[in-house]
N, CA, C and O atoms as a GROMACS GRO file, in nm:
protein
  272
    1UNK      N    1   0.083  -0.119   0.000
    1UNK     CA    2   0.000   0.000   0.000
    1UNK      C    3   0.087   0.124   0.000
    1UNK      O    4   0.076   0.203   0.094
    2UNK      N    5   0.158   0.144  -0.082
    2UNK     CA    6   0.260   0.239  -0.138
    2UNK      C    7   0.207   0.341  -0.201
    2UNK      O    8   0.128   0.308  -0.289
    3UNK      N    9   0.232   0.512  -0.179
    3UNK     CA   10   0.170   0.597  -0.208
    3UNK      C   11   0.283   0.703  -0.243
    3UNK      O   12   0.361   0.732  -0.153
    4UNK      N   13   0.295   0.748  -0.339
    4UNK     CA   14   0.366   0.835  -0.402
    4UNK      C   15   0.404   0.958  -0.287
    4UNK      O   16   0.506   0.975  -0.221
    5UNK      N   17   0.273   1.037  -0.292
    5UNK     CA   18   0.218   1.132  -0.206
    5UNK      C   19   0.269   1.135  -0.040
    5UNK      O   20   0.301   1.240   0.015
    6UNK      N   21   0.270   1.009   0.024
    6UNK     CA   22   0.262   0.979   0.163
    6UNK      C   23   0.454   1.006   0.142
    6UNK      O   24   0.516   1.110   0.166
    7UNK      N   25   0.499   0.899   0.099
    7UNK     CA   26   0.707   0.947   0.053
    7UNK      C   27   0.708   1.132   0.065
    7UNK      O   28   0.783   1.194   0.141
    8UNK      N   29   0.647   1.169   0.008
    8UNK     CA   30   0.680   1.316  -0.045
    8UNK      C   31   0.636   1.410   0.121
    8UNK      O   32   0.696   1.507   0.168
    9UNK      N   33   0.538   1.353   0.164
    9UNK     CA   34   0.465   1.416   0.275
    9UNK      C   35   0.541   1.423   0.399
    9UNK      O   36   0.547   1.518   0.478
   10UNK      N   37   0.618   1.271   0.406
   10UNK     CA   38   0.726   1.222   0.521
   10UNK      C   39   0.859   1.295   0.506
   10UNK      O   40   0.919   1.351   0.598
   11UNK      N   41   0.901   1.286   0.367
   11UNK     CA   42   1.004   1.343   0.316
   11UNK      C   43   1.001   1.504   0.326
   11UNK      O   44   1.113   1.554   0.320
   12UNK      N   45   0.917   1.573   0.338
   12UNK     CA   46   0.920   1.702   0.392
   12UNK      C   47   0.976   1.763   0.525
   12UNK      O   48   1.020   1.876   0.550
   13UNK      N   49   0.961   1.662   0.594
   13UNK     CA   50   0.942   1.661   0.748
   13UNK      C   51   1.055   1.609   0.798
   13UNK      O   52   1.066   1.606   0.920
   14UNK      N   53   1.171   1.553   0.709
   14UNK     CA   54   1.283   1.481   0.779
   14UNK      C   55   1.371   1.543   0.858
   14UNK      O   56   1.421   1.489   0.957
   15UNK      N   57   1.397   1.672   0.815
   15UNK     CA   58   1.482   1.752   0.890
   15UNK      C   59   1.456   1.790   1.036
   15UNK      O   60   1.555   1.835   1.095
   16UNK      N   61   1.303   1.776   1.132
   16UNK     CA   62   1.266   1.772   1.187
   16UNK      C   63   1.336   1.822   1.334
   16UNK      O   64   1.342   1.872   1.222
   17UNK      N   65   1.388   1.857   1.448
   17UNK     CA   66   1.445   1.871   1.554
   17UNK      C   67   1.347   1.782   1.684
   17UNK      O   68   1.234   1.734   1.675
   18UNK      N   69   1.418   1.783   1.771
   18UNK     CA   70   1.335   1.716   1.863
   18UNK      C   71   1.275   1.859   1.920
   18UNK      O   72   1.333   1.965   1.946
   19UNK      N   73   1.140   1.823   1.930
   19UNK     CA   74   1.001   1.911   2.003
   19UNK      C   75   0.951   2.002   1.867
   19UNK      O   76   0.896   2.107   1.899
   20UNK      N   77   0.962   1.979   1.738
   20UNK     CA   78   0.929   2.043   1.622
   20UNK      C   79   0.796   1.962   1.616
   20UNK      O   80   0.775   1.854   1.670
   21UNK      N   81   0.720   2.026   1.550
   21UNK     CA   82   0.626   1.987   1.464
   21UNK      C   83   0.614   1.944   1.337
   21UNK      O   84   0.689   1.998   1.255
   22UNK      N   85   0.532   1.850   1.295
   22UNK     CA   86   0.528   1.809   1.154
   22UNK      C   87   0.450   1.945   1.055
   22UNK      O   88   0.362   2.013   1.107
   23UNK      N   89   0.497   1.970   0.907
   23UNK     CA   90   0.381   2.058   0.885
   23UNK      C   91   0.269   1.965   0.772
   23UNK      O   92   0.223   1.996   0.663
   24UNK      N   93   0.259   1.884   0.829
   24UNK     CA   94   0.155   1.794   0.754
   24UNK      C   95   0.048   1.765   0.801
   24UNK      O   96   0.046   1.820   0.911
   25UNK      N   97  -0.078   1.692   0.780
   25UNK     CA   98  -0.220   1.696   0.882
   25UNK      C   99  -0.197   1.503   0.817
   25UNK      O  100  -0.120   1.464   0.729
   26UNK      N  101  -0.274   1.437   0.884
   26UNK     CA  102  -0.345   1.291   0.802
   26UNK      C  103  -0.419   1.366   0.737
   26UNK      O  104  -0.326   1.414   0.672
   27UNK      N  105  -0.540   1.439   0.683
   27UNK     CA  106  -0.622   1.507   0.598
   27UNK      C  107  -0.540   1.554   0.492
   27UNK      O  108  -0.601   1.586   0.390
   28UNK      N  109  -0.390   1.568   0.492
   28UNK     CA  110  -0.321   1.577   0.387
   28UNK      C  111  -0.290   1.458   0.313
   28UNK      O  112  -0.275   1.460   0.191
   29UNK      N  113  -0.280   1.363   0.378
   29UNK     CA  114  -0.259   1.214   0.304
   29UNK      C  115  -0.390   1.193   0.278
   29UNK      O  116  -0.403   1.209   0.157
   30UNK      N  117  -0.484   1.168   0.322
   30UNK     CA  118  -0.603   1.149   0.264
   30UNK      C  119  -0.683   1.203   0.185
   30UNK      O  120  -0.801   1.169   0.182
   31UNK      N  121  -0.619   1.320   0.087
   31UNK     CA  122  -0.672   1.414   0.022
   31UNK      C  123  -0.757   1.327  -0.106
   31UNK      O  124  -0.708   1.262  -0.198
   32UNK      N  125  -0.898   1.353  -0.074
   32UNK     CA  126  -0.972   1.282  -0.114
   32UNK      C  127  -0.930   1.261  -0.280
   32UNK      O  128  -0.908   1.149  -0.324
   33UNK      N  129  -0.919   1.394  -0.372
   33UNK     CA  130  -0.819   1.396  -0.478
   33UNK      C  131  -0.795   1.357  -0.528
   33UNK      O  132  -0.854   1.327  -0.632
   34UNK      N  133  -0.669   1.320  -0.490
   34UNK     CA  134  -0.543   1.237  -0.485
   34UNK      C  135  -0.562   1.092  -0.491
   34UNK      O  136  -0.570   1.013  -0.585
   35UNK      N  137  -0.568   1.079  -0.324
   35UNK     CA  138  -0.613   0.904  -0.307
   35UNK      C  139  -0.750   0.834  -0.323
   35UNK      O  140  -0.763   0.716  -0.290
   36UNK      N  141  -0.867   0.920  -0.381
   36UNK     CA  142  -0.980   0.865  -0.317
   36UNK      C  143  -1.053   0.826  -0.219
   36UNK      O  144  -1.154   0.756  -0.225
   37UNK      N  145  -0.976   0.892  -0.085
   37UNK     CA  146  -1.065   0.888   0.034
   37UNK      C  147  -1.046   0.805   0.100
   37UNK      O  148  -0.952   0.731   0.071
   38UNK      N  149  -1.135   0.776   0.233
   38UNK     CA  150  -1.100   0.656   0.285
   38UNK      C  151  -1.168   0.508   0.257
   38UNK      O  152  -1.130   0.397   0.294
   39UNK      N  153  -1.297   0.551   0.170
   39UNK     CA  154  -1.332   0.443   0.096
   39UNK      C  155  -1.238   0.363   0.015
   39UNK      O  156  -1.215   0.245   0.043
   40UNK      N  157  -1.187   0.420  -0.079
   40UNK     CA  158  -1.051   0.333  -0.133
   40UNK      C  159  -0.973   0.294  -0.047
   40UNK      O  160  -0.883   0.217  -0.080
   41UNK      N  161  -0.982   0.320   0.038
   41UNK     CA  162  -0.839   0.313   0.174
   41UNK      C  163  -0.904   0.175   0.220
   41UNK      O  164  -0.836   0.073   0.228
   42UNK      N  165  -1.039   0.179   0.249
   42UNK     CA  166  -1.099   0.019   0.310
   42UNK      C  167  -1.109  -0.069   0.213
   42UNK      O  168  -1.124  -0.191   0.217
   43UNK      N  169  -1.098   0.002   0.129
   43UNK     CA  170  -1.139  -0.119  -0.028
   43UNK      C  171  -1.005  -0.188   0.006
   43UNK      O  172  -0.997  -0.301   0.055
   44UNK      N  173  -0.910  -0.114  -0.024
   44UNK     CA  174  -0.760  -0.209  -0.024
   44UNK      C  175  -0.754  -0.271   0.116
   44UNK      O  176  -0.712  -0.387   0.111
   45UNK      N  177  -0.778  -0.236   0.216
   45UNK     CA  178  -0.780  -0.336   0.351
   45UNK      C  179  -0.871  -0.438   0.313
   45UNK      O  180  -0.822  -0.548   0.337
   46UNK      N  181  -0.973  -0.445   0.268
   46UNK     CA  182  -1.064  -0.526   0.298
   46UNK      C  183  -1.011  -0.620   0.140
   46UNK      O  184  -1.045  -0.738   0.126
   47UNK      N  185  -0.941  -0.562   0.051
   47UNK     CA  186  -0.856  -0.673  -0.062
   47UNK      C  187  -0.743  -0.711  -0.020
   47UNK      O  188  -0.705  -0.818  -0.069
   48UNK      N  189  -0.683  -0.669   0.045
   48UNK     CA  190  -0.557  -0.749   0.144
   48UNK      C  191  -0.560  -0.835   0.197
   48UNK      O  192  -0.476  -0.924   0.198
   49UNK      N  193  -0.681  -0.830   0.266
   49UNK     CA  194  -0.746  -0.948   0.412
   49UNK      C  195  -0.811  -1.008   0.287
   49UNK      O  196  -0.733  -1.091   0.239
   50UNK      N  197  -0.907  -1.000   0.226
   50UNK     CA  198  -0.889  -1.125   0.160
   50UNK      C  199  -0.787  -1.211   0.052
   50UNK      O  200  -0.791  -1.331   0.025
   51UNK      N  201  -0.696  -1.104   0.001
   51UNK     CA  202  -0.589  -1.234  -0.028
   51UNK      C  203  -0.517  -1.312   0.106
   51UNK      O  204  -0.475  -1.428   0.108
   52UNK      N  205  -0.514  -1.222   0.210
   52UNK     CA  206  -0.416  -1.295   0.288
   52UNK      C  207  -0.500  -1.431   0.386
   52UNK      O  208  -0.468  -1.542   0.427
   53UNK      N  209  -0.605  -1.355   0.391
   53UNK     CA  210  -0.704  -1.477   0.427
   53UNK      C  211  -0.699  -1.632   0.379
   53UNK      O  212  -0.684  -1.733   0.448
   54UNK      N  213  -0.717  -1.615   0.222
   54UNK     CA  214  -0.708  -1.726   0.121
   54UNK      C  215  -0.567  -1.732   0.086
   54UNK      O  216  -0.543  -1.749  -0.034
   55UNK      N  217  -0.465  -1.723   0.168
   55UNK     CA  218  -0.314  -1.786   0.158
   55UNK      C  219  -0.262  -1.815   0.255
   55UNK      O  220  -0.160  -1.883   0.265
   56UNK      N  221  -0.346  -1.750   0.371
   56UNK     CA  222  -0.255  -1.803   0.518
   56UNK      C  223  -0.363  -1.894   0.590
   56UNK      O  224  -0.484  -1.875   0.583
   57UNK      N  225  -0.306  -1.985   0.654
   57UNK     CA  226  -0.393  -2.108   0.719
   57UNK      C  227  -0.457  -2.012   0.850
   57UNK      O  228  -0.378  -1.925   0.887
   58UNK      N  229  -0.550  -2.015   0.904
   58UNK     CA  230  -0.595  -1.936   1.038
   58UNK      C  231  -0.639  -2.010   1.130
   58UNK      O  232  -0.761  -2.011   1.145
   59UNK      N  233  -0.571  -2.077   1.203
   59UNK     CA  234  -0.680  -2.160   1.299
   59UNK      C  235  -0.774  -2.130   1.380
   59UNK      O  236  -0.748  -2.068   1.483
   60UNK      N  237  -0.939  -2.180   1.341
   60UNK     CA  238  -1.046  -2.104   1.353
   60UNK      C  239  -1.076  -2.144   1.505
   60UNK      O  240  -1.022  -2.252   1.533
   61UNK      N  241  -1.145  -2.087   1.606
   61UNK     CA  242  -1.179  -2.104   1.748
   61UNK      C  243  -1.232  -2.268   1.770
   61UNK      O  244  -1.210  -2.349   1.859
   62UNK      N  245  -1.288  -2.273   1.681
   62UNK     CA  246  -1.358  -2.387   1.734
   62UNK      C  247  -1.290  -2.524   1.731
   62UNK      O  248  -1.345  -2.614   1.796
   63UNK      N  249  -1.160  -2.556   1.653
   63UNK     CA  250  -1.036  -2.605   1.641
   63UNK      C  251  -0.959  -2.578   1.773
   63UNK      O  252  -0.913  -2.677   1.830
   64UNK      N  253  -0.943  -2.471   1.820
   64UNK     CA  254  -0.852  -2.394   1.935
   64UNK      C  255  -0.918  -2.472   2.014
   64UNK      O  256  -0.847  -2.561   2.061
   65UNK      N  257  -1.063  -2.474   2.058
   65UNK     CA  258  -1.168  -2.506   2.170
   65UNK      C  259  -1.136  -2.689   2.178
   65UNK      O  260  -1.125  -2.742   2.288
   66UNK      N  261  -1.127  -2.763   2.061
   66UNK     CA  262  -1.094  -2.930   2.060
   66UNK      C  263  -0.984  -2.955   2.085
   66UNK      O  264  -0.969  -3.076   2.104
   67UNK      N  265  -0.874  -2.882   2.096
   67UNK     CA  266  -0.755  -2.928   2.120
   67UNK      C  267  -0.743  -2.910   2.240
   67UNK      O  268  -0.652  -2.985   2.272
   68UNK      N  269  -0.783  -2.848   2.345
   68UNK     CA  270  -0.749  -2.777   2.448
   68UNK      C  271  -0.812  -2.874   2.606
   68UNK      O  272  -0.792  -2.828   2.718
   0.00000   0.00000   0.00000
């Protein structure tokens, strides 16, 4: 979940001192715009979790509950 925008946003801010402020908001990364909001933002969580769902084994509770 790599974002052009988010590099450039962080990368502003590197020079930073200790007790400085960032001059960035999250409302700047999320510039609807740009990224499409946070709807796109759940779309890709909710397409992540299901590839990773359907590639990683999960052992479901009720498995946990027979072994125990």
């Amino acid at each position: 979940f790599y974002k052009k925008s988010w590099e450039e946003a962080f990368a502003f801010n590197s020079s930073l001192n200790v007790g400085e402020a960032p001059e960035w908001h999250p409302y700047d990364i999320m510039d609807e715009e740009q990224t499409g909001g946070v709807n796109d933002l759940l779309n890709e969580i909710r397409n992540f979790l299901e590839v990773f769902q359907s590639k990683v084994l999960i052992p479901s509770e009720e498995n946990n509950n027979n072994n125990s």
